[in-house]
gemmi code that builds the backbone of each chain (N, CA, C; Angstrom):
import gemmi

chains = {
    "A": [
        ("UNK", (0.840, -1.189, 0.000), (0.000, 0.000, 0.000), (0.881, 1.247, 0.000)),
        ("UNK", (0.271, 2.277, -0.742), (1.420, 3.283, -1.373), (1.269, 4.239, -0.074)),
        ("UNK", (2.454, 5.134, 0.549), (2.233, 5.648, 1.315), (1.116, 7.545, 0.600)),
        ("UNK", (0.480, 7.780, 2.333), (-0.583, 8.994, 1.753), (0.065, 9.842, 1.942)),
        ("UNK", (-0.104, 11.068, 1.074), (0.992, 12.535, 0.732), (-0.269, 13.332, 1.778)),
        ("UNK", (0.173, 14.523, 2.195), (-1.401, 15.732, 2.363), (-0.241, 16.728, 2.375)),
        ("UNK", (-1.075, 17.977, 2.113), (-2.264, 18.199, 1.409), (-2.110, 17.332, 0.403)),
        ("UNK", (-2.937, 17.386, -0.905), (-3.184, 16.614, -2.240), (-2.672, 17.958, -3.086)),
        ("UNK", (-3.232, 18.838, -2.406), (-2.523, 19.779, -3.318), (-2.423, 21.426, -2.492)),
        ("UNK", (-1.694, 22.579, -3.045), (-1.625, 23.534, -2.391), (-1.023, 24.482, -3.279)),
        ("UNK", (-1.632, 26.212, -2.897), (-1.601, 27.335, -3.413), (-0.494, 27.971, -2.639)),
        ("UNK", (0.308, 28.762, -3.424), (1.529, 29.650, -2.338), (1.412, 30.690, -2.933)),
        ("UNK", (1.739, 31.956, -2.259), (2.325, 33.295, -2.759), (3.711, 33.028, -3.185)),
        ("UNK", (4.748, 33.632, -3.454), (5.746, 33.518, -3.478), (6.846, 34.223, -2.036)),
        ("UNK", (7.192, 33.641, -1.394), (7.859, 33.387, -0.126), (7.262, 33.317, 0.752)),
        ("UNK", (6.003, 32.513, 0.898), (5.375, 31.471, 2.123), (6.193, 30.193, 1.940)),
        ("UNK", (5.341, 29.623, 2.888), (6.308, 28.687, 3.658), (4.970, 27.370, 3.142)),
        ("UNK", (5.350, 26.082, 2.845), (4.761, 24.624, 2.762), (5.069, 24.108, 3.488)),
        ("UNK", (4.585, 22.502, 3.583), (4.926, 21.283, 4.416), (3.820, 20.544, 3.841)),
        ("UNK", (4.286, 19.399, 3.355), (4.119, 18.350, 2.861), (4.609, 17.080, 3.843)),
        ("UNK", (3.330, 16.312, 3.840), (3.643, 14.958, 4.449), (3.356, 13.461, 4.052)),
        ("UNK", (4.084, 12.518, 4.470), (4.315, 11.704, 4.144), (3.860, 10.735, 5.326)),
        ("UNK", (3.061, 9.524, 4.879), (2.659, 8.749, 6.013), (2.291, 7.278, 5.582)),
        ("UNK", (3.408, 6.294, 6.609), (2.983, 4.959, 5.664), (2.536, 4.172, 6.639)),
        ("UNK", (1.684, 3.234, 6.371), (1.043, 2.214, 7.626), (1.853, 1.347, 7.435)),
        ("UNK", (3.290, 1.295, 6.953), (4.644, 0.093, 7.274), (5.340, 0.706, 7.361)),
        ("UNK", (6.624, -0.207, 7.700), (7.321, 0.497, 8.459), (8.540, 0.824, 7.404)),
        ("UNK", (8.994, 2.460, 7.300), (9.750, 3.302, 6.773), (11.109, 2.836, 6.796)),
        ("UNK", (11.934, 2.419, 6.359), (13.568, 1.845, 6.305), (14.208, 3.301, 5.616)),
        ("UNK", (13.649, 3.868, 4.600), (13.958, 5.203, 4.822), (13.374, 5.789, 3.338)),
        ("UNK", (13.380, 7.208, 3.439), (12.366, 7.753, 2.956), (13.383, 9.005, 1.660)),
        ("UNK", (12.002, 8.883, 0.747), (13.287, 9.693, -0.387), (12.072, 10.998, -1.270)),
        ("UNK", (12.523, 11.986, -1.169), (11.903, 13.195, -1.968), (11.949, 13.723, -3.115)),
        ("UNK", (10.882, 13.772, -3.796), (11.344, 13.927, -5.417), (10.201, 15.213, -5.870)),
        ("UNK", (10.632, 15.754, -6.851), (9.583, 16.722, -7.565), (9.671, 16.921, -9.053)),
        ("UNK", (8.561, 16.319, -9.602), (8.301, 16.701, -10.838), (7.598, 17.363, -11.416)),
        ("UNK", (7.694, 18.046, -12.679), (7.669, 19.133, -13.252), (6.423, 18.506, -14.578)),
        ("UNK", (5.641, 19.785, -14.551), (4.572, 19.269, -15.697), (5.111, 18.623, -16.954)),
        ("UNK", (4.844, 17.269, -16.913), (5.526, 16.461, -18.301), (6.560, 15.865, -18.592)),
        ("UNK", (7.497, 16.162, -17.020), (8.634, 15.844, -16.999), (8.808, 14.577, -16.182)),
        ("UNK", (9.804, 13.542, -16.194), (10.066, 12.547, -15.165), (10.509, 13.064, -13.915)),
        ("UNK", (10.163, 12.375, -12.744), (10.404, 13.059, -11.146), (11.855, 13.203, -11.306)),
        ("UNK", (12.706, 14.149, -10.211), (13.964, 14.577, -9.794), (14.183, 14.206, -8.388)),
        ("UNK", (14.936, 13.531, -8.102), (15.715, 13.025, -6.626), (15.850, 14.857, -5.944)),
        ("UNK", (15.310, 14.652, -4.818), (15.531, 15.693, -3.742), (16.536, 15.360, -2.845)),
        ("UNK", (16.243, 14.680, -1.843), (16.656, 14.303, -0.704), (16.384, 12.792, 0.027)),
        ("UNK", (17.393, 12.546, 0.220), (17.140, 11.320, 0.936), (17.480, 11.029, 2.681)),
        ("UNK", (16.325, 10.479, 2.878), (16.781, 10.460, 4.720), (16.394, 8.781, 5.088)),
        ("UNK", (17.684, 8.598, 5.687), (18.043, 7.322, 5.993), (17.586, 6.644, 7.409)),
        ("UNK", (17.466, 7.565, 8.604), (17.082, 6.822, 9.304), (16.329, 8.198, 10.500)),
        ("UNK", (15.542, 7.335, 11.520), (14.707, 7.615, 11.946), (15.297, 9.335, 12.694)),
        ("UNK", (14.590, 10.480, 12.780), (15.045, 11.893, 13.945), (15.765, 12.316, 12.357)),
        ("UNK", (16.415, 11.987, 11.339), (17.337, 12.736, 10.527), (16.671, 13.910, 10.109)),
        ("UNK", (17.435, 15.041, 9.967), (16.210, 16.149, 9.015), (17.597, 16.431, 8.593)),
        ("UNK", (17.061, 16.905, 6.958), (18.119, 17.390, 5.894), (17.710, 18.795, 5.321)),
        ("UNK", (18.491, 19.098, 4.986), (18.357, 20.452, 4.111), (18.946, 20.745, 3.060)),
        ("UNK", (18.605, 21.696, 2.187), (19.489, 22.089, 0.743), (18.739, 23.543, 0.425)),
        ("UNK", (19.275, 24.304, 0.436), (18.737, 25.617, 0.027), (17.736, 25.847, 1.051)),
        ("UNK", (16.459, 25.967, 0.840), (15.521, 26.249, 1.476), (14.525, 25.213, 1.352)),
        ("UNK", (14.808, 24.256, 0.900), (13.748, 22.812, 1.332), (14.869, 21.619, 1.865)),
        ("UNK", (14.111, 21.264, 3.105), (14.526, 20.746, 4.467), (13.979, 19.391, 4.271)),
        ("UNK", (13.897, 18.497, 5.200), (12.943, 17.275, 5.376), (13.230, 16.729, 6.506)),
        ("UNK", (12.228, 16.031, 7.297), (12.768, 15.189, 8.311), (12.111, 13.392, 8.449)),
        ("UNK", (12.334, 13.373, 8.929), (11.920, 11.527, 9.346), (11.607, 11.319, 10.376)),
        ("UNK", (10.562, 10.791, 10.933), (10.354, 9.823, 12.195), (9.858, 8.877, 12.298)),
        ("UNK", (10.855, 8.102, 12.153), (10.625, 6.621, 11.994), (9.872, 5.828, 12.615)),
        ("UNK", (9.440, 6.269, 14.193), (8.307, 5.778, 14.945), (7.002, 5.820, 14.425)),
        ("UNK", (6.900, 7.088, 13.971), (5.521, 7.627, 13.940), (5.245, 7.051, 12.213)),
        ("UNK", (6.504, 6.339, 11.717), (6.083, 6.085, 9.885), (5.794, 6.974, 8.814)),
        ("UNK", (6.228, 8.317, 9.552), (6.342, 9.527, 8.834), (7.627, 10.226, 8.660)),
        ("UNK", (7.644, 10.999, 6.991), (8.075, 12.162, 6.903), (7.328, 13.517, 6.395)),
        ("UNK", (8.052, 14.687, 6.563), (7.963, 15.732, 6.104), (9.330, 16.524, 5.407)),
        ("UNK", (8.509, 17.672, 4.031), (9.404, 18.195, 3.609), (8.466, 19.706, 3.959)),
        ("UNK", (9.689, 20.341, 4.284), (9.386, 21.349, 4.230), (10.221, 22.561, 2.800)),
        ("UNK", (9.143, 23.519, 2.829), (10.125, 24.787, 1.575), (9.360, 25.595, 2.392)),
        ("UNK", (10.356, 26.909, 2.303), (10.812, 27.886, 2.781), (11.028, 29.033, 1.889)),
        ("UNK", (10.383, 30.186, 2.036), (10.696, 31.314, 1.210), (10.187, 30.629, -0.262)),
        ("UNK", (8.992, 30.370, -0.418), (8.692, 29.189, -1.804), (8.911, 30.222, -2.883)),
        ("UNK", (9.430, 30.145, -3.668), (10.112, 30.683, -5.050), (9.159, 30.079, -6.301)),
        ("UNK", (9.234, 30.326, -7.535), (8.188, 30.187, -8.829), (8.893, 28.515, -8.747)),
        ("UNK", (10.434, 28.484, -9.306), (10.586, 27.215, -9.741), (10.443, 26.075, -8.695)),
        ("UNK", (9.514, 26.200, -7.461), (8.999, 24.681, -6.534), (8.004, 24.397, -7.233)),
        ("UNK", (7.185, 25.154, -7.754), (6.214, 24.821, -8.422), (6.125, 22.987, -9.408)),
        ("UNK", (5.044, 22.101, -8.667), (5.259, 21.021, -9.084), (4.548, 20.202, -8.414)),
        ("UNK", (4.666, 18.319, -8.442), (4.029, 17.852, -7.600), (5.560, 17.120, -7.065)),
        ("UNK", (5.136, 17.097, -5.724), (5.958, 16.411, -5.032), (5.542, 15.192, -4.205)),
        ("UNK", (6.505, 13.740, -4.601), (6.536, 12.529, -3.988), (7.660, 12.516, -3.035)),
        ("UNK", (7.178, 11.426, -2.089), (7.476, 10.754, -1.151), (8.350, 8.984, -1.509)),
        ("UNK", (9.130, 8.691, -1.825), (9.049, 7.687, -2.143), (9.950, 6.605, -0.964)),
        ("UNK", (9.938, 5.502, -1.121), (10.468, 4.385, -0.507), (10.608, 2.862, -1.342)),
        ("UNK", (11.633, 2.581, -0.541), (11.922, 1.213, -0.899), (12.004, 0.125, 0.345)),
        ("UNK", (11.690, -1.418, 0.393), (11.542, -2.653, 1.395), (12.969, -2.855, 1.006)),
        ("UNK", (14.328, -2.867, 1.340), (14.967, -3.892, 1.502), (15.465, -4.341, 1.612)),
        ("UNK", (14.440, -5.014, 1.882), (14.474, -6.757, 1.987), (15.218, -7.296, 0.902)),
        ("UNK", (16.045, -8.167, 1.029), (16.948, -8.472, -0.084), (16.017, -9.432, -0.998)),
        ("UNK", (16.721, -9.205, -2.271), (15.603, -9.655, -3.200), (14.617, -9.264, -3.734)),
        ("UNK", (14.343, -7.604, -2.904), (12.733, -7.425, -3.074), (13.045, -5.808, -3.845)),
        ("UNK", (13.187, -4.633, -2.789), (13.854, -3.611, -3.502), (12.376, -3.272, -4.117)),
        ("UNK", (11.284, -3.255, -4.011), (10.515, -2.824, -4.291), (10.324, -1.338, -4.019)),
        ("UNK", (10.354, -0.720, -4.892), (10.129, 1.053, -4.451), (8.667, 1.320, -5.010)),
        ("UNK", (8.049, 2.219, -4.061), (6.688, 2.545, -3.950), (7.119, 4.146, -3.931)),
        ("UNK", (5.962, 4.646, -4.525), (5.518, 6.338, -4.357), (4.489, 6.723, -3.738)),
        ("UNK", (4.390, 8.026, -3.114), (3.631, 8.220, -2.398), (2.371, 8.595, -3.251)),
        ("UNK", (1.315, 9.378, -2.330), (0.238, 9.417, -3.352), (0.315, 10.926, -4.346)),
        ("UNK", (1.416, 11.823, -3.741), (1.657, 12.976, -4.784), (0.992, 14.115, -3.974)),
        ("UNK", (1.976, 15.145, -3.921), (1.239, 16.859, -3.417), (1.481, 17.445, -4.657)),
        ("UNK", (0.731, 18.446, -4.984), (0.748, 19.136, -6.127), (0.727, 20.313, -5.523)),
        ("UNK", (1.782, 21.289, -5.779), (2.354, 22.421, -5.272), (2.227, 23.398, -6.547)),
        ("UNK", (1.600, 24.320, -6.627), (1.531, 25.873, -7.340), (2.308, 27.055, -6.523)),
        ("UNK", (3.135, 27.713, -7.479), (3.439, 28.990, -6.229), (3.269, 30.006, -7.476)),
        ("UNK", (2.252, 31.087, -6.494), (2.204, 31.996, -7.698), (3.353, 33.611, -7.526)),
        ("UNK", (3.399, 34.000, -8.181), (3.784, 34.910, -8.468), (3.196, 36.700, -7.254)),
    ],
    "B": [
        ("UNK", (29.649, 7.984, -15.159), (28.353, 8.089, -14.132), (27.702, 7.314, -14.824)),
        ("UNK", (26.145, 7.200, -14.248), (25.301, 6.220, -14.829), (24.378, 7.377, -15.400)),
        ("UNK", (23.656, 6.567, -16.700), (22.546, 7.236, -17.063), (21.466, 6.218, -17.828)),
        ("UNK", (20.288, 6.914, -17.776), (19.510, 5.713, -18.225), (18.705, 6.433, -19.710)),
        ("UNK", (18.180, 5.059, -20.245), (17.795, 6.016, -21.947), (16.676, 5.069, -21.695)),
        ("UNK", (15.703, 5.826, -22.205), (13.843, 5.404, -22.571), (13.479, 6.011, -23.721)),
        ("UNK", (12.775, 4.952, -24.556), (12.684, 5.483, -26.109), (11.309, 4.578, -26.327)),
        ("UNK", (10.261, 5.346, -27.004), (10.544, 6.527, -27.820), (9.712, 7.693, -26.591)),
        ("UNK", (9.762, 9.276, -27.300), (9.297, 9.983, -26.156), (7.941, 9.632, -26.491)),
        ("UNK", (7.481, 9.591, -27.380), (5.806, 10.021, -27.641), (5.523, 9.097, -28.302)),
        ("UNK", (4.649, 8.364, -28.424), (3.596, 7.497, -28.919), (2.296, 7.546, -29.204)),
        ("UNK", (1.900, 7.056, -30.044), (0.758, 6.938, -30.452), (0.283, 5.673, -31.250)),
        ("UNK", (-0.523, 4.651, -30.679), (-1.031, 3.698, -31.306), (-1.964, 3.386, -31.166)),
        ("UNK", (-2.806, 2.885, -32.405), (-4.480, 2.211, -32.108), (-4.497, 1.208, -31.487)),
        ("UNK", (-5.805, 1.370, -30.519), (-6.150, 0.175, -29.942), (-6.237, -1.250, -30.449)),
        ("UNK", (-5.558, -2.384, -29.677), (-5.220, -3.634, -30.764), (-3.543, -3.799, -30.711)),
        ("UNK", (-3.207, -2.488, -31.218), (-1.683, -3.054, -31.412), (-0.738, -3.545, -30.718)),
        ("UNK", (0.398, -4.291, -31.052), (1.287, -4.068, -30.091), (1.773, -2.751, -29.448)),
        ("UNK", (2.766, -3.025, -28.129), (3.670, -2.439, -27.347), (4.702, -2.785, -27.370)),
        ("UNK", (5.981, -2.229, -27.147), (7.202, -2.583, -27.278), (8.116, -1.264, -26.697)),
        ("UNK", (8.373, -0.907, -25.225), (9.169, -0.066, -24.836), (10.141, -0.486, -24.430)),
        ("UNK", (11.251, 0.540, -24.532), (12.871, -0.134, -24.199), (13.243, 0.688, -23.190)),
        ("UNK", (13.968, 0.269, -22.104), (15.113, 1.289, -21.484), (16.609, 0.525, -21.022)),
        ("UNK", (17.608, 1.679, -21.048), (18.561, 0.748, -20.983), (19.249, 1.968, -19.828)),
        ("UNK", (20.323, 0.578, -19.056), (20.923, 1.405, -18.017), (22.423, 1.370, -18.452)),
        ("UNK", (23.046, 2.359, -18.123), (24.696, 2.686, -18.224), (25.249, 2.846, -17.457)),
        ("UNK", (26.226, 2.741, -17.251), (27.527, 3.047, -15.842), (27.344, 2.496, -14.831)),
        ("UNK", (26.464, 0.948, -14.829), (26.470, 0.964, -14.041), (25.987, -0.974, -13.705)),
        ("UNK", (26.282, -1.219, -12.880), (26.122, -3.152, -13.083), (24.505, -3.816, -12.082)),
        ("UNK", (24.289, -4.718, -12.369), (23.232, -5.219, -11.687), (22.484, -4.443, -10.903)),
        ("UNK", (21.409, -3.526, -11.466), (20.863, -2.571, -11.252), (18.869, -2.723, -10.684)),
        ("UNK", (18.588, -2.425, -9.876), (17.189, -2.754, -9.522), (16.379, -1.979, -10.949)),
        ("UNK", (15.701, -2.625, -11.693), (14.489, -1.692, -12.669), (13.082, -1.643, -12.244)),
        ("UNK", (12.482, -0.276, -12.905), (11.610, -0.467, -12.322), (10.438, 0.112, -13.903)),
        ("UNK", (9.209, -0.157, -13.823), (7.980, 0.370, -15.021), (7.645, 0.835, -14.117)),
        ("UNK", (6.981, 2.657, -14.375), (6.107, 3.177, -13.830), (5.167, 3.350, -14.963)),
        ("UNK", (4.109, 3.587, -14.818), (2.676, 4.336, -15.231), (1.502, 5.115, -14.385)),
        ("UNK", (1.802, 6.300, -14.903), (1.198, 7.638, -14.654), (0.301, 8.412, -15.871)),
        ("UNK", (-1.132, 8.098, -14.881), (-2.333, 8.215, -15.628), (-2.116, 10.014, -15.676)),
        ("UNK", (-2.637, 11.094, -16.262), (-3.177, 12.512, -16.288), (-3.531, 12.818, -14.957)),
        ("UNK", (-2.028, 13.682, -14.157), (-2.913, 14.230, -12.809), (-3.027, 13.367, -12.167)),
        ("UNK", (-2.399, 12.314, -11.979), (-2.056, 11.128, -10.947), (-0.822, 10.606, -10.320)),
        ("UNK", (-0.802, 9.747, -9.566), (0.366, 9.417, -9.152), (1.615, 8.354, -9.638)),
        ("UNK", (2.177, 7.938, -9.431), (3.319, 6.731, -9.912), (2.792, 5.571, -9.763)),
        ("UNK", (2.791, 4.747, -10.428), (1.761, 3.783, -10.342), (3.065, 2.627, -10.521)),
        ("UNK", (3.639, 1.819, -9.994), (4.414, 0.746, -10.126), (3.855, -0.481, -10.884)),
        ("UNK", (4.082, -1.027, -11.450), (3.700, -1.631, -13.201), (4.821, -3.125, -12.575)),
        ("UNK", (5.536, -2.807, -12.825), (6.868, -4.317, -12.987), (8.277, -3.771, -11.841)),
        ("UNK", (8.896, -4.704, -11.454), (10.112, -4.802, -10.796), (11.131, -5.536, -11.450)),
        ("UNK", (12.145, -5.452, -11.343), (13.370, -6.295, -11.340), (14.692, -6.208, -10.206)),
        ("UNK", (14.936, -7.365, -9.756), (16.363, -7.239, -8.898), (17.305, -8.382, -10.155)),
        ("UNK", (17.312, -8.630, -11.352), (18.109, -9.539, -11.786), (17.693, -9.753, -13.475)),
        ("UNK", (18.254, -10.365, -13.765), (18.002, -10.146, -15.253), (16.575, -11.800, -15.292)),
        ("UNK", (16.380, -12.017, -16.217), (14.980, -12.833, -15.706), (13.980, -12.755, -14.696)),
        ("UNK", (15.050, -12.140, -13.748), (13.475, -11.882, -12.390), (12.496, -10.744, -12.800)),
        ("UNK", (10.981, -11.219, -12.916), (10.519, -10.006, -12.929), (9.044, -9.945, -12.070)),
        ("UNK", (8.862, -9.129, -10.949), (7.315, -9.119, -9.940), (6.560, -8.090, -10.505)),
        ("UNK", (5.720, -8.671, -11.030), (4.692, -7.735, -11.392), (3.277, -7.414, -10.578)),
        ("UNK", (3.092, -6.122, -10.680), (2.413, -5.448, -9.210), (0.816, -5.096, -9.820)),
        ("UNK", (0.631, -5.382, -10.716), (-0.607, -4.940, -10.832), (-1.538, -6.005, -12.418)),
        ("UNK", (-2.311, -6.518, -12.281), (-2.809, -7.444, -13.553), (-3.322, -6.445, -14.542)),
        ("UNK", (-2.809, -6.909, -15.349), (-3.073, -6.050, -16.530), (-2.906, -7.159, -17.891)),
        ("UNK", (-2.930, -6.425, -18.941), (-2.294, -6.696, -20.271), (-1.368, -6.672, -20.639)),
        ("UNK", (-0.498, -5.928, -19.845), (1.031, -5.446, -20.066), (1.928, -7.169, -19.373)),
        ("UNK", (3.181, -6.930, -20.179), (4.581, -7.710, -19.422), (5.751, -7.482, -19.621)),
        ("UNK", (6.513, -7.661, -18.647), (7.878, -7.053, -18.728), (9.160, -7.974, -18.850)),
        ("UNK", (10.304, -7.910, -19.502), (10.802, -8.789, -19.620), (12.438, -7.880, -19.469)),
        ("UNK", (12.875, -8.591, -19.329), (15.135, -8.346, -18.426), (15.558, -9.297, -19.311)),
        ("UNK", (15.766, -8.790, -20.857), (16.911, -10.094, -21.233), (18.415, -9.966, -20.720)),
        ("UNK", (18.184, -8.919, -20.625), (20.302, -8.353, -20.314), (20.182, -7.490, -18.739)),
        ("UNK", (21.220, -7.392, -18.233), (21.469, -6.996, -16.653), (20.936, -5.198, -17.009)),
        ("UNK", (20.909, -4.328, -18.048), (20.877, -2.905, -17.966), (19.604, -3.056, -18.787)),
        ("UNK", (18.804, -3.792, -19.042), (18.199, -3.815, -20.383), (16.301, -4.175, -19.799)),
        ("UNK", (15.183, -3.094, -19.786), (14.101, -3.838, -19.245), (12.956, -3.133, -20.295)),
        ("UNK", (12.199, -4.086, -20.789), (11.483, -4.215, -21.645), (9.926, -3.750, -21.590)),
        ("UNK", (9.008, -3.309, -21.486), (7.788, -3.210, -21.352), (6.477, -3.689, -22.712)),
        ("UNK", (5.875, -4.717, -22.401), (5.206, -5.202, -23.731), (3.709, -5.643, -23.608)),
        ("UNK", (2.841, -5.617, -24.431), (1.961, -5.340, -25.080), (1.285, -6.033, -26.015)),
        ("UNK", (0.455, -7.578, -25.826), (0.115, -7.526, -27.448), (-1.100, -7.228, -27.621)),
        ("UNK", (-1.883, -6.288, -26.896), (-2.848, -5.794, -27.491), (-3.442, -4.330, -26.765)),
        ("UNK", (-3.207, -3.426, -26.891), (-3.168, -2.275, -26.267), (-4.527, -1.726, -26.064)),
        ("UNK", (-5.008, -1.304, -25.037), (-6.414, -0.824, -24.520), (-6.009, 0.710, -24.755)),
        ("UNK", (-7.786, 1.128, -24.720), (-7.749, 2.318, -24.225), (-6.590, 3.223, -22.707)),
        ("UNK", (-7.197, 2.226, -22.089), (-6.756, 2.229, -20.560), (-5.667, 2.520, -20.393)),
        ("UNK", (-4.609, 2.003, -21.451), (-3.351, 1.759, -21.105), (-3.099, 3.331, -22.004)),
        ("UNK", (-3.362, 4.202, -22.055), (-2.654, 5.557, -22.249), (-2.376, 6.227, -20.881)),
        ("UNK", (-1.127, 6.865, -21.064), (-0.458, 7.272, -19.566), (1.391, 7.456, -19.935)),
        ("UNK", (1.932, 8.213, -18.935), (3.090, 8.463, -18.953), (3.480, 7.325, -18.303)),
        ("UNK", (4.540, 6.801, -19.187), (5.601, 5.377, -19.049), (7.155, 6.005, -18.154)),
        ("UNK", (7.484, 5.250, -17.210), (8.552, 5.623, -16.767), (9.492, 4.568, -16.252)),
        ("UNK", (10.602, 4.436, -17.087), (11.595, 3.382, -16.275), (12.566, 4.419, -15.376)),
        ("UNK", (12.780, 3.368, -14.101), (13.579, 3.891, -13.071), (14.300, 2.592, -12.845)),
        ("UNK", (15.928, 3.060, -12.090), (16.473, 2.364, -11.942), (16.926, 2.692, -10.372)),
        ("UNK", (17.485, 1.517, -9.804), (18.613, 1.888, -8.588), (19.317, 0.757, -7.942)),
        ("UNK", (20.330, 1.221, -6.977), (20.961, 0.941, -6.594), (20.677, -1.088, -5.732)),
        ("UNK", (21.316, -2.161, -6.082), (21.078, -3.082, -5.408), (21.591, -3.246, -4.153)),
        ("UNK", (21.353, -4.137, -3.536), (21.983, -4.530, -2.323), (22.300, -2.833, -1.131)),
        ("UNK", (21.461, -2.342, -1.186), (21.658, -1.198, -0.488), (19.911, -0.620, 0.306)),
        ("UNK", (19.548, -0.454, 1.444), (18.833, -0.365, 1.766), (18.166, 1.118, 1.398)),
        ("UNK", (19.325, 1.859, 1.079), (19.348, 3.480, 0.990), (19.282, 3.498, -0.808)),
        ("UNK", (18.499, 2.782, -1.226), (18.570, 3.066, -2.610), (17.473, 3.942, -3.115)),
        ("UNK", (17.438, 4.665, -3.759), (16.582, 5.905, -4.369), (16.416, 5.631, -5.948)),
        ("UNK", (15.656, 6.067, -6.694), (15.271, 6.124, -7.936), (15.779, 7.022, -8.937)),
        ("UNK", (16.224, 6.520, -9.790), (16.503, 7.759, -11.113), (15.950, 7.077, -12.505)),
        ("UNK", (15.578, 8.543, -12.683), (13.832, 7.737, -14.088), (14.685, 8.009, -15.497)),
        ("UNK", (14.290, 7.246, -16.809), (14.263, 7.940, -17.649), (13.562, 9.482, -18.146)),
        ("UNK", (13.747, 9.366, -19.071), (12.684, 10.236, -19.357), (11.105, 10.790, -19.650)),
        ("UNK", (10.757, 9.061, -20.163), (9.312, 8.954, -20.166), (8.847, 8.521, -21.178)),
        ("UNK", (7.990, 7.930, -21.442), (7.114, 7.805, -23.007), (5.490, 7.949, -22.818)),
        ("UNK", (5.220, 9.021, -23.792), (4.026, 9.113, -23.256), (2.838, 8.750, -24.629)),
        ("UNK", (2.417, 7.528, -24.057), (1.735, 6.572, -24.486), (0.318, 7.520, -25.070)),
        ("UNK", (-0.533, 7.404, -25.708), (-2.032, 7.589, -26.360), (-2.301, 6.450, -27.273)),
        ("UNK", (-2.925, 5.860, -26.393), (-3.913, 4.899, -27.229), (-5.195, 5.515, -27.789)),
        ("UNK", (-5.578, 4.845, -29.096), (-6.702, 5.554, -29.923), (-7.371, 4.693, -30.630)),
    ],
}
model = gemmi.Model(1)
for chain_id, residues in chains.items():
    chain = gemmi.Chain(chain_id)
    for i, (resn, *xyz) in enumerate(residues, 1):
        res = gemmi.Residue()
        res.name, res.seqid = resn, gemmi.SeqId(i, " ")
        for name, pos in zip(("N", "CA", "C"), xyz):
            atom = gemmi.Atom()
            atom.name, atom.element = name, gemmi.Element(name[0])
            atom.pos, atom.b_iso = gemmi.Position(*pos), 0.0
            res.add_atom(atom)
        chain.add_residue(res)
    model.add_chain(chain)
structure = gemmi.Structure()
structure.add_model(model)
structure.setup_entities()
């Protein structure tokens, strides 16, 4: 079962602040952020490996808590080019298996 | 470095026909593959797996099948194409034997059946 994104989707001005979440009813081995662009294949964000980690790069952050089977990304000062939908993704593994799942997708607008 | 190639970008075929998508991986050895399909305004939809060349788990019943003749090499096929099956095609690949493995996609093929 694919993990659930919320919001599903969301409106920004340009330099408000998002948060996007990530939530799986199994258990997280670790969690990976991507954003794609209308028409385009997704782009690797960030990856967080294990449970308390929070990362950053510019002004989008993320963290993990591995108890709770959640992450979050956060953006900061949201700029035109976040504009997009953003996944959550993961992989089991379990050797042999390596199955990677996506989340269910936030769809992020930032206007102008 | 590694890079991966998905061909063709755009498609278009009548309902009935075959399918036949290719992607191939570079720089890189025994590689996890993966088929996505992404309907209009939807999410990643996982289609086929591979950890090996012959292995292949397929995640959802369909019409479609996927086939690994070579270790960089994963196939997506078709012999009779639905409506249904129009949607953005995406092979991804990654890292084996690593728990911390992440995804990197081709580029896409974006399917219209008619």
């Amino acid at each position: 079962q694919q993990p659930v994104q919320s919001p599903q989707a969301v409106i920004l001005r340009e330099g408000e602040d998002a948060v996007i979440n990530c939530s799986s009813s199994k258990a997280l081995y670790s969690v990976h952020w991507y954003r794609q662009k209308h028409g385009e294949a997704p782009v690797f964000l960030m990856i967080l490996l294990k449970g308390g980690e929070q990362k950053g790069h510019d002004k989008i952050s993320a963290s993990f808590n591995e108890k709770k089977q959640q992450s979050s990304l956060y953006l900061t000062a949201s700029q035109l080019s976040y504009s997009g939908t953003y996944f959550c993704g993961t992989a089991n593994p379990r050797p042999g298996t390596y199955k990677y799942i996506f989340g269910t997708g936030t769809r992020l607008k930032v206007l102008a | 470095s590694q890079t991966i190639h998905q061909w063709p970008a755009t498609l278009v075929q009548p309902v009935g026909s075959p399918l036949s998508l290719e992607c191939t991986v570079e720089g890189t050895s025994n590689p996890n593959l993966y088929w996505y399909r992404q309907a209009a305004g939807r999410g990643l939809q996982l289609l086929f797996y591979s950890v090996g060349i012959g292995q292949i788990s397929s995640e959802v019943p369909q019409n479609l099948s996927a086939s690994r003749p070579q270790d960089r090499q994963f196939i997506l096929s078709s012999k009779k194409l639905l409506l249904s099956d129009s949607g953005f095609y995406l092979c991804a690949w990654s890292l084996s034997g690593t728990g911390a493995t992440y995804a990197f996609f081709g580029q896409g093929t974006r399917l219209t059946v008619v």
